[in-house]
FITIDO-917761 format. One record per residue (C-alpha): residue in one letter; x, y, z. Coordinates in steps of 0.2 Angstrom, whole numbers, plus 5000, padded with zeros to 4 digits. Example, Ala and Ser with C-alpha at 12.3 -4.5 7.8 and 13.67 -1.06 7.14 Angstrom:
<atoms>
A506249785039S506849955036
</atoms>
This chain:
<atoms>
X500050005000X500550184993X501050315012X500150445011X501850555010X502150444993X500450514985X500650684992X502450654982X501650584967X500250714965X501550864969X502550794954X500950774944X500550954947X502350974941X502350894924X500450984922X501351144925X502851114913X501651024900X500651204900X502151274899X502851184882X501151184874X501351394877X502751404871X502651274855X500851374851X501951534852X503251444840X501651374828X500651534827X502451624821X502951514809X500951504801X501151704801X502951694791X502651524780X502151554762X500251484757X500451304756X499051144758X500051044765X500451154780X498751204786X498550994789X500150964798X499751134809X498151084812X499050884815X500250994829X499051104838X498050934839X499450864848X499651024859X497851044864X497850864868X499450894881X498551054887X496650954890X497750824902X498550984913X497351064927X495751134920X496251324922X498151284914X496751214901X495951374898X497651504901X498351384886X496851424876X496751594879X498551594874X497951524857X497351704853X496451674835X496151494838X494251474844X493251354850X492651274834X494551264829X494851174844X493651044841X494151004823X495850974827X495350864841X494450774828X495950774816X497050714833X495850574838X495650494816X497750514818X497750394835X498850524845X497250564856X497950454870X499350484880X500850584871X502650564876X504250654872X504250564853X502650654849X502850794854X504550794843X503650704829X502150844828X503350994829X504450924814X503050894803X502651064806X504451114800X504151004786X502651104779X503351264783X503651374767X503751244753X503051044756X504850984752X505751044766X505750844774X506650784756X507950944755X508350924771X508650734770X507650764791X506550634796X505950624814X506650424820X505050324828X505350244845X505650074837X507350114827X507750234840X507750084853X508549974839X509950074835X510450144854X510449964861X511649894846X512850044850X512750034870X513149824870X515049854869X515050004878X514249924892X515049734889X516749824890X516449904906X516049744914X514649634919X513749714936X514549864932X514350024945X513450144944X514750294946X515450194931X513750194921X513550394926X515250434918X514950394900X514450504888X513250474875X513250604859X511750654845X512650754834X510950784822X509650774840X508050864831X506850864845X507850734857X506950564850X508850474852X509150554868X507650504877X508050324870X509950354879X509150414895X507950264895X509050124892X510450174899X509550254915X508750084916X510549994918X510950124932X509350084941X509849924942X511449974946X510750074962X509649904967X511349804967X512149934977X510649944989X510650154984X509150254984X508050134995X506950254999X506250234982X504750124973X505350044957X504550214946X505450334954X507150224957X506950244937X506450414933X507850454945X508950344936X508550434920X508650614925X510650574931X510650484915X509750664907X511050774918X512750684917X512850564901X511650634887X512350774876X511650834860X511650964845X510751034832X510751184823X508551214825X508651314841X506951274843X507051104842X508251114855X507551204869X505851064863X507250924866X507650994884X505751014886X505450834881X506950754890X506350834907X504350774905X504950614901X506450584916X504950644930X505150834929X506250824942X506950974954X508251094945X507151114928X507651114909X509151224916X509951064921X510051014903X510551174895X512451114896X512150944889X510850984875X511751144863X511151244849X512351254834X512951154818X513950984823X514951024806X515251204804X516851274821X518251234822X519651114834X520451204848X522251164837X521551264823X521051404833X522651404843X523651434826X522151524818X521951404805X520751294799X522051184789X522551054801X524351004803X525151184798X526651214806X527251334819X527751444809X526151514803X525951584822X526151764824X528051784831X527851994835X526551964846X527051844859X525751724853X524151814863X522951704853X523851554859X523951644877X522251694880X521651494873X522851434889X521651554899X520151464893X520651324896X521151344914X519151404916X518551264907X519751134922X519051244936X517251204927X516951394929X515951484914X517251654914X517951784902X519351694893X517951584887X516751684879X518651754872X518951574864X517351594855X517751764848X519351694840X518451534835X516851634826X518051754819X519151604811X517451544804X516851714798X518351724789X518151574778X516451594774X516851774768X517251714751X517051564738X518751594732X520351514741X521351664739X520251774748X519951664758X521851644764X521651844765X520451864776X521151734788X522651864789X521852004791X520751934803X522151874814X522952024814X521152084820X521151974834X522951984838X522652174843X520952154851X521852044864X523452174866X522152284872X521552144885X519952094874X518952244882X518752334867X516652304859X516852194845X516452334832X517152334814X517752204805X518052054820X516352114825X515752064807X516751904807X516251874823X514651904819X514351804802X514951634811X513851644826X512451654812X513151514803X512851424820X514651384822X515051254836X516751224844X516751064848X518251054862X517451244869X515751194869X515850994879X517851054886X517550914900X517450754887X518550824872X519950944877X520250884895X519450704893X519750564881X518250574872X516350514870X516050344874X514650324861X513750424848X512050384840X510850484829X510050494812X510750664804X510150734788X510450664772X510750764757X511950744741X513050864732X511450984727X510550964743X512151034754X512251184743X510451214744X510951224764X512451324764X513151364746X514851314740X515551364755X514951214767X515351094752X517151194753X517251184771X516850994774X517950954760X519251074771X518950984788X518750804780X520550744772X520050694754X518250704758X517350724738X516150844734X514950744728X514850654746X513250634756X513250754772X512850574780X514750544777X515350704786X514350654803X515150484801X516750564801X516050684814X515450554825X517250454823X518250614828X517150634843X517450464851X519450484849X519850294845X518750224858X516850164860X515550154847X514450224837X512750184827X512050314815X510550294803X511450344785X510950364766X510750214759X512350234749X513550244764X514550114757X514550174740X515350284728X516150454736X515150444751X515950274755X517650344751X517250504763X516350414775X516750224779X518350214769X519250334783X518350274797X518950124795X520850154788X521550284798X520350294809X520450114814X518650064815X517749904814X515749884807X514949754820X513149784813X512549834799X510949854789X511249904770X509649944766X507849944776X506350044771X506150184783X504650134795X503550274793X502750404778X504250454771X504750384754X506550334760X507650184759X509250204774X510650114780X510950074799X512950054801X513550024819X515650054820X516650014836X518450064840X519649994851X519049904866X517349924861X517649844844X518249674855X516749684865X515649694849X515549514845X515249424830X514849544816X512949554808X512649604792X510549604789X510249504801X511649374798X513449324806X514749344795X516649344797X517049564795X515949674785X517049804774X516649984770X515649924756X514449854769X515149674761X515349524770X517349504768X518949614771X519449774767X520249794751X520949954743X520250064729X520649974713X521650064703X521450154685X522250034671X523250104657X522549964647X520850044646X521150224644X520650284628X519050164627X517550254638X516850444633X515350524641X514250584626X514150784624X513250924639X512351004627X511551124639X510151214629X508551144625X508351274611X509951154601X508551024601X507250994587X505750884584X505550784565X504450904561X505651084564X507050994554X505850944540X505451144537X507251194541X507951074527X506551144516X507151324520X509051284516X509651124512X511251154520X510451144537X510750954534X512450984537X512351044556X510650934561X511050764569X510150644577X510050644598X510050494606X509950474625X509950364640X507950364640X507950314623X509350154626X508250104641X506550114633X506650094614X506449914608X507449974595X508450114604X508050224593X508050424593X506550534592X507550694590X508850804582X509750934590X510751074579X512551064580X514051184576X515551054584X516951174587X516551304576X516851504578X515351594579X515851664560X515951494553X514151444564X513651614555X513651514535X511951434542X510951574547X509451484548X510151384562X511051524572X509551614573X508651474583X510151454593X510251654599X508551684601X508051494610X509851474619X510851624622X509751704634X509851564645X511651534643X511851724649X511451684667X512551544668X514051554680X515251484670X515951594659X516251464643X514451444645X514051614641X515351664629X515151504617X513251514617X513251444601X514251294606X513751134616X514451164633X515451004631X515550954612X516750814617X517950804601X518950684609X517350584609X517050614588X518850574583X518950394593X517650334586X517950404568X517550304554X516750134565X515150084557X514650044578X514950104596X514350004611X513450134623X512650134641X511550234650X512350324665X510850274676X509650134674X508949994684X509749874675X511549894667X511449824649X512549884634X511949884614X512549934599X512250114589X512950164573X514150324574X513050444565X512350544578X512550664595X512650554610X512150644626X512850664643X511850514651X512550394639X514250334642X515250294625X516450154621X517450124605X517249934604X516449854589X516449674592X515349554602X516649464610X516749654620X514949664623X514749484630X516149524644X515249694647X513549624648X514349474657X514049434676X515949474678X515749654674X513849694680X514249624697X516049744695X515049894693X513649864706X514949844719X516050024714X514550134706X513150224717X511250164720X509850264716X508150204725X506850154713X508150204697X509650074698X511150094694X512350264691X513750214681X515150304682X516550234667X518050294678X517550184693X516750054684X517550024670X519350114667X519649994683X518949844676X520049714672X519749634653X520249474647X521849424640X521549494621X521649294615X520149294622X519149404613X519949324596X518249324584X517749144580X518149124601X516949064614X516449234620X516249304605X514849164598X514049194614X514149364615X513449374596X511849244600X511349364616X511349494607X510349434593X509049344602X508949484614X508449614600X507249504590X506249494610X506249674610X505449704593X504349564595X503749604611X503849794609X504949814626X506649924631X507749864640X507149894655X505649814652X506549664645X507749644661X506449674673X505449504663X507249414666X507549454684X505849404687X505749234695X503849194691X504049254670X504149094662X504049154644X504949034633X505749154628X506249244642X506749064647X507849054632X508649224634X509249184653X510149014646X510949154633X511449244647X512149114657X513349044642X513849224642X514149224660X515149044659X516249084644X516749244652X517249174668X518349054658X519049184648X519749214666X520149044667X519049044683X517948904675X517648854695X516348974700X515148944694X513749104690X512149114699X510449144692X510149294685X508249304693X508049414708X508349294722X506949284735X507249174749X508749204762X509849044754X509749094736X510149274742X511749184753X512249084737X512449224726X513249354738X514449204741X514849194723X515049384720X516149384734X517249284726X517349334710X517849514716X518949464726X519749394710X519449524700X520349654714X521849554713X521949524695X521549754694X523249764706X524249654698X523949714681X524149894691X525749824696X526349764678X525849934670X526950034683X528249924683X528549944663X528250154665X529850114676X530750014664X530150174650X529250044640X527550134644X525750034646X524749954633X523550094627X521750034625X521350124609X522449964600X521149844606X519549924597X519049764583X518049834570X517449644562X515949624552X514949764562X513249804556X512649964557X511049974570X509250044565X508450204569
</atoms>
């Protein structure tokens, strides 16, 4: 039976959290009602307001009847009638019951998502993490950490780790860290025979709000969500004495990857690893002496002068990188603004920050700067790091980061990440983020982009974590559907270091042991980048940036332009591209586009019919471009590619693919036409070279080195995929050999299905990959397919593996069987690119060069294909 000290307890607490819930739905009705009055006319934002104040009014209606009428008062121009209608809304979307922490997150987000345009969710690459993967992921990424400490660990021990969201939104990943991990110090306390004097409940919300106080620390660049986080952190630890206040030092406002280390503030720099000498001798090194002051406040645990200082020099060192696109005035602006800094703190930092530090100051607080060593002193300048880091930060590609922050981010990260790629995923920079954080030690598991292990963001984000930064993937999910509205595929990737690694276990990869798991999210080790062959340069060309729809014509403009002038004929040509390969049965073109090549705009000027089109349909347009070629060759493709027309100059055939398709497949097109940009280009007449192309050996070469594109396949990229690719020995592709019967019997039968079936290729391939089409002759093109797939594996001479299927395998032991067998055969395949890496260099040594790939082109017998 409950004291009656214990219900007078219970009930002053109740009164609490009814207080404080008033208070959040106050203030998130404050934050609601501003951003309806500043958010352009959108449909979809007047549902997911009404979708949030439903929420609100729902956390108001379970406070004390008068905090349920103040909060309603405070709702100014909602009424009554709106009140009901959104309960309405609340109670058909099942979040009428009891709300917690997640929903209160959830509802706010969804109302940033609708705010101004209805794609904010898909720019941003921000989706709110239900409870289930946020339980998922914080209890993969604690087992190490807490198997390393030990089993019946203390609880002093528990309270000193430190847990890190870089990306925390509305705190759903730090309510999951104070839950489970507060549950570990609760039983902790029940071993130790602490904190008797409390039931079970409390014991546990206790346990949490330590957890809340002393472990849990979190960033994000939405102030708002922020102060909602600390909001919904303390509701859901038991609102307990000290307030929100508690967690302000724990939970911080800023951007996790924008600020810089305390070694680059100390030398001013934000090029790691500069030498001394890029210090300011006249001086007496004041940046580096008043630093030595902050840190001495950040020991004492003292929030004093010489720190807010830190952040003027850090903010200024910021401001002045962000001043400019350009590297040189970049490198100017650090200089002056170190001389600026250097004489504020001659004259003992009391001066106002006026000018031009007070601008740079100025510009990186609004770029949310956050100094990570400053900001959490205690676990990175002075300590040996976070013990774990979980989160789901915001996916976006090359496009979407400079949609965010302009060139300068993409600049910046590339800056702060060593041989980070511009065209990398921002997931890849909080992996490297999260990796910095932890310091060689403990774990961490972050929800990614599905391409984590691909392409450049693999080779910003995994690649480093595990080389240099000595990390080892003990879990990993490559691709899940996210469970909830949004239209996204994500990987889950858990990485431990050093002890934590050990205490990992056996590694999992979807759900199943396996030995190690690379940075490809691959079963198997680590193997390097392969490396470009000298034996293939010289066969792979993108097709021509044309960058002016006005170029293009339909049959029926070139019909009346030849009528006009029969010269016209001279600069119209066909235009094929990759929707045209994929969906054609016949990959035929269904436009022409007009085309002066190289010519100067006086030679462009002997068809004046033609040049007319292309000033008054492309000039105007090519005048706002930024690049200046653009603009003053307006007449010109951006990219004509001559290197393109001269290798294949005079072959009646090229072999072609589209840069991105859902299935890789090559065919055939005669020479007489433009080729654009999402076709990739290959000098290679014969079959034999489209059997080893279209064979197993080079499809599954490709998928494993070229980026994924959900619900769009493959994006091909010829310098990973195929200047790396290994051929056969030239014997092989003899005519009259193995591969090139094969290869000339697919490709055959394989056009005869298209026109008789009126399907592309991507129609065909879909048929083929289909386990229940049972078309004969669907039947008869796999069978084609597989004596491809067996002759080029012999080519190799690696007669012993033997291919797989090439249907979409289903159950988990087809799906083992043929990852095993593409296992192998890259492995073999990245041996065979090194050696033959290894040959090449080793004759450039001897001065006898490399083999050029142009000598291999075979131009035997080749038909020209159909329109």
């Amino acid at each position: 039976m409950t004291s009656p000290s214990k219900r007078l307890s219970t009930r002053a607490r109740d009164d609490a959290v009814a207080d404080r819930r008033a208070e959040l739905t106050a203030r998130v009705h404050a934050v609601a009602l501003q951003l309806r009055a500043s958010a352009t006319a959108a449909p979809s934002y007047a549902a997911a307001l009404e979708r949030v104040l439903g929420v609100l009014v729902d956390l108001a209606a379970r406070a004390r009847g008068r905090r349920w009428e103040e909060a309603r008062a405070r709702r100014g121009v909602w009424d009554v009638g709106a009140i009901a209608g959104v309960r309405a809304a609340l109670h058909e979307t099942g979040l009428s019951g009891h709300v917690t922490g997640e929903d209160i997150g959830a509802a706010y987000e969804e109302l940033m998502g609708a705010r101004g345009r209805g794609d904010w969710r898909r720019r941003t690459g921000t989706h709110y993490t239900p409870r289930g993967l946020t339980e998922e992921v914080v209890r993969e990424t604690l087992g190490p950490v807490l198997r390393r400490l030990g089993e019946g660990a203390s609880s002093e021990a528990l309270l000193g780790l430190r847990v890190l969201d870089p990306a925390m939104g509305c705190g759903a990943f730090v309510l999951e860290v104070c839950r489970q991990l507060g549950g570990a110090v609760s039983e902790a306390w029940s071993r130790e025979g602490a904190h008797g004097d409390l039931d079970g409940e409390e014991r546990e919300f206790a346990a949490r709000w330590e957890v809340a106080r002393r472990c849990a620390r979190g960033v994000d660049k939405n102030g708002a969500a922020v102060e909602l986080a600390r909001g919904c952190v303390w509701l859901e630890t038991g609102a307990r004495e000290g307030g929100v206040a508690a967690l302000v030092q724990g939970l911080r406002a800023g951007d996790s990857l924008v600020g810089v280390s305390w070694s680059q503030a100390r030398r001013f720099d934000w090029r790691e690893g500069r030498d001394e000498e890029n210090r300011s001798q006249e001086t007496g090194g004041v940046i580096e002496e008043a630093l030595e002051e902050a840190r001495r406040e950040i020991e004492a645990g003292v929030e004093g002068r010489w720190r807010e200082v830190a952040g003027v020099i850090s903010d200024a060192l910021v401001g002045a990188y962000f001043s400019s696109e350009r590297a040189g005035a970049r490198e100017g602006a650090r200089r002056r603004a170190r001389g600026e800094v250097e004489r504020w703190l001659e004259g003992g930092a009391k001066q106002p920050l006026e000018g031009a530090l007070g601008e740079l100051r100025g510009r990186g607080r609004a770029l949310g700067a956050f100094h990570w060593e400053l900001e959490y002193g205690e676990e990175l300048l002075l300590g040996t790091g976070f013990d774990a880091v979980v989160g789901n930060p915001p996916f976006a590609g090359k496009n979407g980061v400079s949609a965010v922050g302009g060139r300068g981010l993409r600049d910046w990260l590339k800056t702060v990440h060593a041989g980070a790629h511009g065209n990398a995923d921002l997931s890849a920079h909080f992996l490297r983020r999260a990796s910095w954080a932890l310091r060689g030690e403990g774990a961490l598991g972050l929800i990614t982009t599905n391409t984590i292990g691909q392409g450049d963001t693999r080779a910003t984000g995994l690649v480093p974590v595990l080389g240099e930064g000595g990390g080892v993937v003990y879990r990993a999910t490559r691709s899940r559907e996210w469970p909830g509205a949004a239209a996204v595929s994500v990987s889950v990737v858990h990485v431990g270091f050093g002890e934590a690694a050990g205490a990992a276990g056996t590694a999992v990869l979807d759900g199943e042991a396996v030995g190690k798991i690379n940075s490809r999210l691959r079963a198997g080790r680590e193997r390097g980048e392969p490396a470009r062959l000298g034996a293939n340069a010289g066969l792979s060309y993108q097709g021509c940036i044309v960058l002016g729809k006005g170029f293009v014509l339909t049959e029926e403009e070139r019909e009346r332009l030849l009528a006009a002038d029969a010269r016209n004929e001279e600069r119209i040509e066909p235009l094929i591209g990759g929707e045209e390969v994929n969906r054609s049965p016949r990959q035929a073109y269904r436009r022409y586009v007009i085309n002066f090549g190289e010519r100067s705009l006086e030679e462009a000027a002997a068809w004046p019919g033609l040049l007319a089109i292309v000033r008054e349909r492309v000039k105007p347009a090519r005048a706002r471009q930024r690049e200046p070629q653009a603009r003053a060759r307006w007449w010109r493709f951006l990219r004509p590619r001559p290197e393109l027309r001269r290798a294949i100059a005079g072959l009646p055939r090229v072999l072609v693919n589209a840069r991105v398709s859902k299935h890789l497949a090559f065919v055939f097109q005669p020479t007489d036409r433009v080729f654009t940009d999402q076709l990739y280009v290959y000098p290679l007449t014969a079959y034999a070279d489209f059997a080893v192309l279209q064979s197993c050996v080079h499809v599954r070469w490709a998928w494993r080195l070229s980026s994924s594109m959900r619900n769009a396949g493959i994006r091909y990229a010829p310098t990973d995929c195929f200047e790396t690719f290994p051929l056969p020995e030239a014997a092989a592709l003899d005519p009259g050999g193995a591969l090139e019967s094969a290869g000339a019997s697919l490709y055959d039968a394989r056009a005869r299905y298209m026109l008789e079936t009126d399907r592309g290729l991507t129609q065909t391939y879909n048929a083929l990959k289909d386990p229940d089409a049972r078309d004969e002759r669907v039947l008869a093109l796999r069978a084609l397919h597989h004596a491809v797939d067996v002759a080029a594996l012999a080519a190799y001479g690696w007669a012993d593996l033997a291919p797989p299927p090439m249907t979409t395998p289903r159950r988990a032991g087809e799906r083992a069987a043929a990852e095993r067998f593409e296992d192998a055969l890259l492995d073999r395949l990245f041996a065979l690119n090194a050696q033959r890496a290894a040959s090449e260099a080793g004759a450039r040594s001897r001065g006898g060069g490399s083999a050029r790939g142009v000598s291999r082109r075979r131009g035997r017998g080749a038909r020209a294909g159909t329109r």
